[in-house]
C-alpha positions in Angstrom: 54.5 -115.8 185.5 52.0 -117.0 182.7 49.3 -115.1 182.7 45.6 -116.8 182.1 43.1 -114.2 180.8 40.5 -116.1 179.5 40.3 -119.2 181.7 41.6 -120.0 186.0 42.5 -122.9 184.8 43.8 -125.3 182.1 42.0 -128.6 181.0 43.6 -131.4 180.0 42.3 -132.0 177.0 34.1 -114.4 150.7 37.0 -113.3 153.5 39.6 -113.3 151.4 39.1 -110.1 149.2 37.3 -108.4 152.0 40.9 -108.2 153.9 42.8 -106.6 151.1 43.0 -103.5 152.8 43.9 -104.6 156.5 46.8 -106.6 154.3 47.8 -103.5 152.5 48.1 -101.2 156.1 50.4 -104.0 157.1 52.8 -104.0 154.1 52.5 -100.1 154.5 54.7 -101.1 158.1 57.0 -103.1 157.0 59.5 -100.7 155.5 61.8 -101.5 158.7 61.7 -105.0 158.2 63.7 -105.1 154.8 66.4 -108.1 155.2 69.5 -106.0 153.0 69.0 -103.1 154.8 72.3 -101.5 156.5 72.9 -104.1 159.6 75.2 -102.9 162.6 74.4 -105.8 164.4 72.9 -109.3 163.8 71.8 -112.4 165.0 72.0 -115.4 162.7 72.1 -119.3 163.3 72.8 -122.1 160.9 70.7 -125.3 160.8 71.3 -128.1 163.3 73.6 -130.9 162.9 72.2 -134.0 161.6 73.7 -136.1 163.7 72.0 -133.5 166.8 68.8 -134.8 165.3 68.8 -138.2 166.5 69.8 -137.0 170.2 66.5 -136.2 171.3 65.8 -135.9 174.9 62.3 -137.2 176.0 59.6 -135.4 178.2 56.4 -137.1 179.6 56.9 -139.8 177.0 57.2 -137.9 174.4 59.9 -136.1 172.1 60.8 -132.7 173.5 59.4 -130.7 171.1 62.3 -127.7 171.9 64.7 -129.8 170.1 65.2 -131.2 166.8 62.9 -134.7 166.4 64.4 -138.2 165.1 64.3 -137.4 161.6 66.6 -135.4 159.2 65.3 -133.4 156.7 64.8 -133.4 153.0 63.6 -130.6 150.9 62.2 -130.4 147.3 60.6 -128.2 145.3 57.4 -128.8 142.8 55.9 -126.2 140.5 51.8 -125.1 140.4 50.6 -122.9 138.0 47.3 -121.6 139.4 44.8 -118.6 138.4 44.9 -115.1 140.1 42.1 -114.7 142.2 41.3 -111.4 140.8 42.4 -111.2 137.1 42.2 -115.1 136.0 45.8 -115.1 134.5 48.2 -117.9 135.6 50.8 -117.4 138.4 53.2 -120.4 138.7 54.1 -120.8 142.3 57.7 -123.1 142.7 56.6 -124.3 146.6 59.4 -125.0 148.8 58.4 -128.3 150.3 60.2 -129.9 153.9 59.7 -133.2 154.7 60.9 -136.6 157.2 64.1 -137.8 156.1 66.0 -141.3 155.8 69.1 -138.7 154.9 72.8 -139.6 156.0 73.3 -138.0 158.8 76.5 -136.8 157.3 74.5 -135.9 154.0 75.4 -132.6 152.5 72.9 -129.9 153.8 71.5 -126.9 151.8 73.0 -124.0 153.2 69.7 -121.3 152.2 67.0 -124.1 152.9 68.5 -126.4 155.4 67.6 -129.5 154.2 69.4 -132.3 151.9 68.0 -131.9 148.3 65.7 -134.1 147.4 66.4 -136.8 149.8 65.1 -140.1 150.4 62.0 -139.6 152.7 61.5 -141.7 155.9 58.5 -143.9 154.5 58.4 -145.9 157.2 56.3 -143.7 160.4 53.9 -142.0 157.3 52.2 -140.4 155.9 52.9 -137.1 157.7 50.9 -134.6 158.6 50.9 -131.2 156.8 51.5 -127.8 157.5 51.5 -125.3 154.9 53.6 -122.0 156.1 53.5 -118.3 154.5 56.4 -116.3 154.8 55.9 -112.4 155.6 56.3 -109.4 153.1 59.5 -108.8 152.0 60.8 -112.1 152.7 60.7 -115.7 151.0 59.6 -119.4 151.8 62.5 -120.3 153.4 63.3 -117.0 155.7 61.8 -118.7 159.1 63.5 -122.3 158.0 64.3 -122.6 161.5 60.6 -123.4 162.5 60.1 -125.4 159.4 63.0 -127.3 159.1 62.2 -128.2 162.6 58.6 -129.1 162.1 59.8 -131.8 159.2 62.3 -133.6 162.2 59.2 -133.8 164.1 57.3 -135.8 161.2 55.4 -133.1 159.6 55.4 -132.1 156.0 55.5 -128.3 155.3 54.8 -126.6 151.5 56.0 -122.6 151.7 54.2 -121.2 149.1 55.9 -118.0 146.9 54.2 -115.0 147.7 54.9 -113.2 144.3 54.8 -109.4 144.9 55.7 -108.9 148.0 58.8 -111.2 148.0 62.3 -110.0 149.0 63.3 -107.9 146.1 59.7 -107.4 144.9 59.8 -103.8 146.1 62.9 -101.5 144.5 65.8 -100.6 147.0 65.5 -97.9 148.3 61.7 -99.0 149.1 58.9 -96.6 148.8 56.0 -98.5 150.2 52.9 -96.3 149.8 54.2 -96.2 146.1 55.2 -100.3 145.5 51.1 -100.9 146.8 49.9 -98.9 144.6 51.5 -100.9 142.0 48.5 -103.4 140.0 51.4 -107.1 141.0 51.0 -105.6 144.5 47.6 -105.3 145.1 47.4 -108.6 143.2 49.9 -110.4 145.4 47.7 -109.5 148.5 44.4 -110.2 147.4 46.0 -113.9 146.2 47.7 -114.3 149.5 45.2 -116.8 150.9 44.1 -118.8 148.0 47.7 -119.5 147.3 47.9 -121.1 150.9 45.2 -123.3 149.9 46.0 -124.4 146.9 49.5 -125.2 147.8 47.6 -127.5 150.5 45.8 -129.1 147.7 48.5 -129.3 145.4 50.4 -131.3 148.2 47.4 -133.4 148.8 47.4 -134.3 144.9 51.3 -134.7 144.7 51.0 -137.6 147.9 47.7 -139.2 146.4 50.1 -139.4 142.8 52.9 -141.0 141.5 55.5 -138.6 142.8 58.5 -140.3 143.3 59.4 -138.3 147.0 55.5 -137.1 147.9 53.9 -140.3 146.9 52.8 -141.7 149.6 54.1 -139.7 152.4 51.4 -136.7 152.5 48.4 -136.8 154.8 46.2 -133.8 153.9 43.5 -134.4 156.1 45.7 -133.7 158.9 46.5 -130.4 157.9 47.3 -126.7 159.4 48.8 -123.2 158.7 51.2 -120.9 160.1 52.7 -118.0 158.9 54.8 -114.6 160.2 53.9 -110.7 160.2 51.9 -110.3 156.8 52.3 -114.3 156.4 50.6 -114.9 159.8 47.4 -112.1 158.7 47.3 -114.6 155.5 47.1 -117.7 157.8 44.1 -116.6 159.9 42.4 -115.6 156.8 42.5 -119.1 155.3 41.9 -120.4 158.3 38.5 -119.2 158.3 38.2 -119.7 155.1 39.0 -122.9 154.8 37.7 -125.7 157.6 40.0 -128.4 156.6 42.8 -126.4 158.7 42.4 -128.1 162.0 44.9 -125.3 163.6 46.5 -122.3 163.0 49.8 -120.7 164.5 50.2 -117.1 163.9 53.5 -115.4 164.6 53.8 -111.7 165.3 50.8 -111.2 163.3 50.0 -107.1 161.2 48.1 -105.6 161.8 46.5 -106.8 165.3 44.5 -103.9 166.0 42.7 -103.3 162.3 39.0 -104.2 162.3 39.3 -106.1 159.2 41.7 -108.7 160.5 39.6 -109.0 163.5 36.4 -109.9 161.8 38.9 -112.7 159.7 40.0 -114.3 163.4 36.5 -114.0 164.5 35.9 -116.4 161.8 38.0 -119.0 162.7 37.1 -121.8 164.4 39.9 -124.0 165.3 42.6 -124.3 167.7 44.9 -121.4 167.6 48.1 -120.2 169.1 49.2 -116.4 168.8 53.2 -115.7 169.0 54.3 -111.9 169.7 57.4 -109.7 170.8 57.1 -107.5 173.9 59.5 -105.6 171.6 57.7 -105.7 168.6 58.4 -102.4 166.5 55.5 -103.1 164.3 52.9 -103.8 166.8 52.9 -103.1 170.4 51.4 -106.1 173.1 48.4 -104.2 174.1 47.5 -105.0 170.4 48.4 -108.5 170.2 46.5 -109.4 173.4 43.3 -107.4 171.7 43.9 -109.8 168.5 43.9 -112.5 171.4 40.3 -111.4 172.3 39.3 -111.0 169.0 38.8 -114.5 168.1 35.1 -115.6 168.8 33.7 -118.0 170.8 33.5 -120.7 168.7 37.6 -121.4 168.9 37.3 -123.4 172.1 40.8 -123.1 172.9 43.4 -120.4 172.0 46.9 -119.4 173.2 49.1 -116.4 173.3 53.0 -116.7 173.7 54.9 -113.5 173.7 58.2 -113.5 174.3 59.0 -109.9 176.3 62.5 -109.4 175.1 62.0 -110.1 171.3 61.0 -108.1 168.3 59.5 -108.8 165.1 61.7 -110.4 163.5 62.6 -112.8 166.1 60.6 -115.1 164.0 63.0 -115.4 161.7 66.4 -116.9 160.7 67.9 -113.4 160.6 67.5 -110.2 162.8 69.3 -107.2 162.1 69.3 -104.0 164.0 67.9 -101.3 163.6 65.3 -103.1 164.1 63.9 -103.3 167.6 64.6 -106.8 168.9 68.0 -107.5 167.1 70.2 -106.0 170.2 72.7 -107.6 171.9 70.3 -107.1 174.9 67.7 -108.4 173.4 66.9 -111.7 173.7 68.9 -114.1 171.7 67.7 -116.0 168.5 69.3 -118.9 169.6 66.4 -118.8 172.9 64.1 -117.1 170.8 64.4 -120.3 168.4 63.9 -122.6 170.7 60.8 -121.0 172.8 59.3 -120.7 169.4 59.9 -124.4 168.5 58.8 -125.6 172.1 55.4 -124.4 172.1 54.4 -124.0 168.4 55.8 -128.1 167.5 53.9 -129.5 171.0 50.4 -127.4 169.8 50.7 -128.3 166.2 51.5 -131.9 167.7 48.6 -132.1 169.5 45.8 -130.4 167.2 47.4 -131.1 163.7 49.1 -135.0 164.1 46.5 -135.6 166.7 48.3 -136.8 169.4 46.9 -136.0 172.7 50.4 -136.9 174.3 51.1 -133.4 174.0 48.0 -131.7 175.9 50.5 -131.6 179.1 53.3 -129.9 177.5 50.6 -127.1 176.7 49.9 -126.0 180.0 50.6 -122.1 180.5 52.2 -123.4 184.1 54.9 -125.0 182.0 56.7 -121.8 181.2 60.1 -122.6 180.7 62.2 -119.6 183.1 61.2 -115.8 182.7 61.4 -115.7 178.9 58.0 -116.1 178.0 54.6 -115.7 178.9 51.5 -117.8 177.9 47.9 -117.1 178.1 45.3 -119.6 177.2 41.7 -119.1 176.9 38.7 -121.1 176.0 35.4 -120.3 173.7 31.8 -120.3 175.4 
């Protein structure tokens, strides 16, 4: 049964620096999260036919938002070179960017970023809305492509920023974490985590205002918002109060709830924002995520939380591997996982990021789909 904390019923309608060291408990976590480490068991999907995109049942009018949308998806990538926010010197960033596609459906897909290279976009329904996605520590752009990849069939654009520092194979094998942050790239990479989400907003906004021969034309920047996993999903509530042209924020299995300093960022936010946990988290238990819940102030006038008891932390992602609490065969399945995730993630970002009210309904915590999840909403003063 969902469960409303804040609200008995539903209506129808300088932070940046200041986090560095809530960022650098959460790395300090993470060690368990390493994609290459020894897997007994895992969970992996590959990316949805194309032709599966175009059969897309309808609810209330509109597209379901638990199944792929009616476009196919193209991906490119474009290069920024941008200062360090501590230091000055340049750091090129190669964004990975997802976008509506006028693809074949039997186009060849990228098998690592599930989309068809540099495809002809679908100019006809833009420009898209934008949402700009950072990956979690020890991972890269394109390790939660199953939410992104889905987000572009539903007509948004989506620019994953490279994290540089705390990327895949950023930290030596065998890791030693308390070592890697002490290292001057690392305490770099965190401190630049949140300016890089912006600029790789503006730097989309420029590339769809410009001659760009895919982005031209197709990139609405004003409707924009962020989303992000584990250490990527700390990063997204930072720039989300830091910058207000994010008109929502989506933050998946976020480290570390229960630090102070990442509690004063989410009291700073003042959009629409949904929260995503595991009941089986091993980073972060639910007592914690519901007190990041209540952390966000009064000025957010509405806010969900959707935690899926039976998933861990890495449920957010393309890959779970055991031993990693979560990744079990009795745990609950990516393929569900996936499409939970997708169902109430696309309808929010729907509503509050393309602006179409259509989707208020399909937001209602009543509309639980089975036992798998549970969804609080609450409102501001």
């Amino acid at each position: 049964m969902p469960s409303l904390l804040s609200s008995p019923s539903f209506p129808a309608r300088p932070v940046a620096l200041a986090l560095l060291a809530a960022f650098a408990a959460a790395l300090a976590l993470l060690d368990g999260s390493r994609p290459h480490m020894a897997v007994a068991h895992s969970q992996a999907l590959s990316p949805t036919a194309p032709d599966v995109r175009q059969a897309n049942l309808r609810q209330g009018g509109v597209a379901d938002p638990s199944k792929p949308g009616p476009y196919n998806v193209g991906v490119t990538r474009r290069t920024l070179e941008r200062e360090s926010t501590n230091t000055g010197q340049p750091r090129p960033m190669e964004l990975v960017i997802w976008y509506p596609s006028s693809a074949a459906a039997d186009a060849a897909v990228s098998p690592e970023l599930w989309g068809v290279v540099d495809a002809a976009p679908a100019r006809a329904a833009g420009p898209y809305p934008v949402v700009v996605w950072s990956h979690g520590a020890e991972s890269e752009p394109w390790t939660s492509t199953f939410f992104t990849t889905h987000l572009a069939t539903h007509g948004f654009v989506v620019v994953a920023p490279p994290h540089a520092g705390t990327r895949t194979n950023d930290c030596p094998d065998p890791c030693d974490i308390p070592r890697h942050l002490e290292l001057p790239r690392t305490r770099e990479a965190i401190a630049n985590r949140p300016d890089e989400v912006i600029a790789a907003r503006e730097h989309l906004a420029a590339l769809g205002a410009g001659p760009d021969p895919i982005l031209g034309g197709l990139v609405d920047a004003e409707r924009a918002g962020v989303a992000g996993h584990s250490i990527g999903a700390a990063t997204a509530i930072v720039a989300a109060g830091i910058d207000p042209r994010f008109k929502a924020l989506v933050a998946m299995a976020t480290v570390p709830s229960a630090e102070g300093l990442v509690r004063q960022g989410a009291a700073r936010v003042k959009v629409p924002t949904m929260l995503m946990g595991g009941g089986r988290d091993h980073l972060e238990t639910t007592l914690r995520q519901r007190q990041l819940y209540g952390a966000f102030g009064d000025v957010v006038k509405e806010r969900w939380l959707v935690l899926l008891p039976r998933a861990g932390h890495l449920a957010f992602q393309d890959s779970c591997f055991l031993p990693v609490a979560g990744c079990g065969p009795d745990d609950l399945s990516l393929e569900t996982g996936f499409r939970l995730i997708d169902r109430w993630a696309t309808a929010f970002l729907l509503r509050y990021v393309a602006g179409d009210a259509r989707y208020t309904p399909l937001l209602d915590p009543l509309q639980v789909d089975g036992t798998e999840a549970e969804v609080s909403f609450g409102t501001g003063a």
